[in-house]
N, C-alpha and C positions, 0 to 999 in steps of 0.2 A: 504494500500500500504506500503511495506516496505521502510523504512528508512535506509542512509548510511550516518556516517560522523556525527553522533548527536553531538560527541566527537569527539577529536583527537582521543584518546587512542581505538575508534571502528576502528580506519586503521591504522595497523603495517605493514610496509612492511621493509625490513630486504633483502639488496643488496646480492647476492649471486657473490662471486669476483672472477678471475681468475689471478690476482696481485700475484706476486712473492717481498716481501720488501726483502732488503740488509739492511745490515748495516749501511752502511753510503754510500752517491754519491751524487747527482744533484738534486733532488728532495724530499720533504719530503711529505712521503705518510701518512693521518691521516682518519679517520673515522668521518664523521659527521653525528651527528644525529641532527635532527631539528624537530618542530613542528610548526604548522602555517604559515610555510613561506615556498614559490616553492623553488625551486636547484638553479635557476637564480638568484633573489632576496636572496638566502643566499648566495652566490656565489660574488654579488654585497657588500651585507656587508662585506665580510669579505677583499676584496679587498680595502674597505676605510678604514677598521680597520688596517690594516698590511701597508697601505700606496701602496700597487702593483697593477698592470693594473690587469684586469679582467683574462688577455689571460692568465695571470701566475698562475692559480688554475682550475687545469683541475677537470675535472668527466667523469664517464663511463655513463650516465642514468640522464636523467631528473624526480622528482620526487613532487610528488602533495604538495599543502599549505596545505589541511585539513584532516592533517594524523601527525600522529610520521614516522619518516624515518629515515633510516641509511643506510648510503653509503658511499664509500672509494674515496678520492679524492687526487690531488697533488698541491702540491703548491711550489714554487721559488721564491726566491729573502728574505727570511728572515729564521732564526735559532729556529730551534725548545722548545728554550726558550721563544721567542717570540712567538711562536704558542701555547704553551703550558698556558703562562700568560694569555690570553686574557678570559675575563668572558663576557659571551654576553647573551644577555636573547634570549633564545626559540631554545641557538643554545650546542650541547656538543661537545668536540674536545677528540679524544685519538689518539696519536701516533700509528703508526702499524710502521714505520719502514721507506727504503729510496728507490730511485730507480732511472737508468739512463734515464728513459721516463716520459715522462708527462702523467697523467692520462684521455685517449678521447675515446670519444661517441663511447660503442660497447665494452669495456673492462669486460662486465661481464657475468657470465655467462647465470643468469635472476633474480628473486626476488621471495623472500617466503612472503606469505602476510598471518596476523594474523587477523580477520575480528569479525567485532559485527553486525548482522544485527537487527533491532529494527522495533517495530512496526508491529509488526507481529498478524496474527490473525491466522485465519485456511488455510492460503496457503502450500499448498505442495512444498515440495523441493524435487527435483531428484540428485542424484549419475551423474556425466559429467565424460567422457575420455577425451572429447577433445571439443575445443569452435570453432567457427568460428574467425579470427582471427582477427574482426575489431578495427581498432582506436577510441575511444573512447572520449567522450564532452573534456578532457580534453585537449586533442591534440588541440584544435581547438578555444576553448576560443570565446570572444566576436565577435572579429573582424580580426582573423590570416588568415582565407583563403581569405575574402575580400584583405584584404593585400600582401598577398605571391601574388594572381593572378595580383593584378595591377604592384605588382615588377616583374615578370614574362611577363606580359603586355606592361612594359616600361614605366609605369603610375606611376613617383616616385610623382608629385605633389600629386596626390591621395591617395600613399600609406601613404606619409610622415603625412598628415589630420587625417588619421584614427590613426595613432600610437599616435600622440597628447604627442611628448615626449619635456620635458623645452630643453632638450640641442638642438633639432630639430630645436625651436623654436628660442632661440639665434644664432643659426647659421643662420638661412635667416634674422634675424633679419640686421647681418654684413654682408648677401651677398644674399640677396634679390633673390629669384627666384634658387638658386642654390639646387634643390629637392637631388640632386644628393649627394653633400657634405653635406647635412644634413643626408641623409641615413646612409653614411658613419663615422658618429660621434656615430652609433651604436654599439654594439659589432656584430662583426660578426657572431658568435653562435646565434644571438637573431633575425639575419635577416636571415637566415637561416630556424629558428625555419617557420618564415611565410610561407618560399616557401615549406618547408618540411610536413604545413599542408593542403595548399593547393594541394600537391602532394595526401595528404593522402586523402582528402574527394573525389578526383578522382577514388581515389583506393578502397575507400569503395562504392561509385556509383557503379561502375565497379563489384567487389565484388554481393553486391544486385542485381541487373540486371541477372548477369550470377546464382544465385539461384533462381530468381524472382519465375518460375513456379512450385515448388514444398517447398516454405518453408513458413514460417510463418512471415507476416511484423510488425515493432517495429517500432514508428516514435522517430524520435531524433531532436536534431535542426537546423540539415543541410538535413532533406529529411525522407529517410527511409531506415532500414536495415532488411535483410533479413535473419530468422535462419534459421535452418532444425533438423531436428533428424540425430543421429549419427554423429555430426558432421565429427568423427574420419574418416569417407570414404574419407575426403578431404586431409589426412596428408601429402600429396604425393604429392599436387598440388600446382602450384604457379605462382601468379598475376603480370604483372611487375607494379610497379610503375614509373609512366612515370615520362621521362628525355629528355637531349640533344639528346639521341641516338635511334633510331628508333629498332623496335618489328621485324628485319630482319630474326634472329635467336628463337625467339620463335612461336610453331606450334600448337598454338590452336587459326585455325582461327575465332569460335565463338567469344571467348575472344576480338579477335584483332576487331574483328568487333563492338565490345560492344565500345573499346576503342576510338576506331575510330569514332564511332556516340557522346562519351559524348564532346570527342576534336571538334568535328564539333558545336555541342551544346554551348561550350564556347568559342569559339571563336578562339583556340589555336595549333599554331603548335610546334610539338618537337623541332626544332629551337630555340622556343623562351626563352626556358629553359637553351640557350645561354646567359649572361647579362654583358656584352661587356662592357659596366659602369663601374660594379662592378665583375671584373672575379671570384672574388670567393667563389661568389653566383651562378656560374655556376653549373647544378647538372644531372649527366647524368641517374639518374634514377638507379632502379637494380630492383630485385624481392622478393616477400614476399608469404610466405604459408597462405592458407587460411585460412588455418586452423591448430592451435597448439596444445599441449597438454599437461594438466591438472595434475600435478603429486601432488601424496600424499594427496588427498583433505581429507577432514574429517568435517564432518557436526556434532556437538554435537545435542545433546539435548534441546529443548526448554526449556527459563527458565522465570521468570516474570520479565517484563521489569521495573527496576524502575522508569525510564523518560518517561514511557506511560500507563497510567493507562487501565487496562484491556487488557493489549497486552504483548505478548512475546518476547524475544530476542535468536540469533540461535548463536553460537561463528564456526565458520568455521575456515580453514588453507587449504593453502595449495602453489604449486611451478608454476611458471609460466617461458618462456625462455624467453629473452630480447626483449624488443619491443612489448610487449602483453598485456593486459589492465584486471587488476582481478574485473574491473566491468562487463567488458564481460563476465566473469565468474559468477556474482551473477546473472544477468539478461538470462544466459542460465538456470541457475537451477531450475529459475522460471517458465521456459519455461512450 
């Protein structure tokens, strides 16, 4: 079975930005590269390093712990001396420049990913145009869609148990029973993150189901997913991700139907994607393609792996558009 992640330096992935820097104005826009550590967690240090709230260093992309990453972010409230000084281990800083907007979710184009796959024997790799466009383990971590659905749910006692966060836990410690004001000592981007994967393992149910009868099933850790050949026939179509707002104006009643049975399944109405608590957690949903597409890939050569005795290693590349997961991509070419 192939291996991913032996190394950092086997996952390059390389932000592809759509950022215009100025000269000088409001914000200072720099590039970070990191290794080992998620975009949140480096996002969290640098905020205790510079002394600023969280919300003052934006990002376009959330990006993995067990990779090398680079990505363009903004930051407020301190001088680019000050950013520029700071030495931190696993993290690099370059200036790109300034700009009158904060840098948020959706700012980029997509991401070019540089890949080592390892462990390799005599499996075959296939040429892809296009992947099926599911969200992938990372979205979803241990316990993010247990979590989004009980905040969704109205279940903050529940939700607050599983996040198991010290500042959670000082806060009822001074206001006993208060699920709510504990939620709330969160950062908002991180509570977000829960409902946003809970949204998403909807959307990949959803997704599987309506390919169910002609593709081929992969189990993962929230169920199963469904591939197919060609994926490319799909590039035209697209799934809503459910929200506050109901499927009035989308006309695939199959789909709506699929939707309709997993919402019945969980308990849940579009309504409750209302959260009255915390309004801005409110989230009305949109829509996502099933399917993406695969630009520039390039499969090398097998070479001998040195971290695995008698096994080969394959170096792949290639472009992906925002919101698209490049293990979807190794696991299609295995297909």
């Amino acid at each position: 079975m192939y291996v991913l992640k032996q190394l950092p330096e086997d996952f390059i992935v390389r932000e592809i930005s759509n950022i215009q820097c100025k000269d000088n104005d409001k914000y200072i826009y720099f590039q970070l590269k990191k290794r080992e550590m998620n975009t949140l967690d480096a996002v969290k240090l640098l905020a205790r390093v510079f002394n600023v709230s969280e919300k003052n260093i934006g990002f376009a992309g959330s990006k993995d712990k067990n990779a090398i990453t680079t990505q363009v972010c903004s930051i407020q409230g301190i001088s680019k001396e000050q950013l520029l000084g700071s030495q931190l281990k696993y993290i690099g800083i370059e200036l790109l420049g300034y700009g009158d907007q904060p840098i948020s979710l959706g700012d980029l184009e997509g991401n070019y990913f540089e890949i080592i796959i390892r462990n390799l024997g005599q499996e075959k790799m296939k040429e892809v145009k296009a992947i099926i466009n599911y969200f992938d383990e990372q979205r979803f971590s241990k316990n993010n869609v247990k979590i989004g659905k009980h905040i969704v749910k109205k279940e903050f006692k529940e939700a607050v148990k599983l996040i198991d966060e010290d500042i959670c836990t000082i806060h009822l410690q001074e206001r006993a029973n208060d699920y709510i004001g504990a939620l709330k000592k969160l950062p908002l981007r991180l509570l977000r993150l829960y409902i946003n994967a809970y949204q998403s393992y909807i959307w990949n149910k959803t997704v599987a189901e309506f390919l169910g009868k002609e593709g081929k099933k992969m189990s993962y850790s929230l169920g199963e997913l469904v591939f197919v050949d060609k994926s490319e026939r799909f590039l035209e179509m697209e799934i809503p991700i459910i929200g506050f707002l109901e499927l009035e104006d989308y006309n695939n009643d199959i789909v709506k139907g699929i939707i309709s049975r997993i919402m019945q399944q969980e308990g849940i109405e579009y309504g409750d994607f209302v959260i009255k608590q915390i309004p801005q957690l409110s989230l009305e949903g949109g829509l996502r393609s099933i399917a993406v597409e695969v630009k520039n890939l390039v499969i090398g050569t097998g070479e001998d792996d040195e971290l695995n005795i008698r096994k080969r290693k394959v170096r792949i590349s290639f472009s992906l558009g925002k919101g698209s997961y490049a293990t979807m991509v190794i696991k299609t070419i295995f297909l």
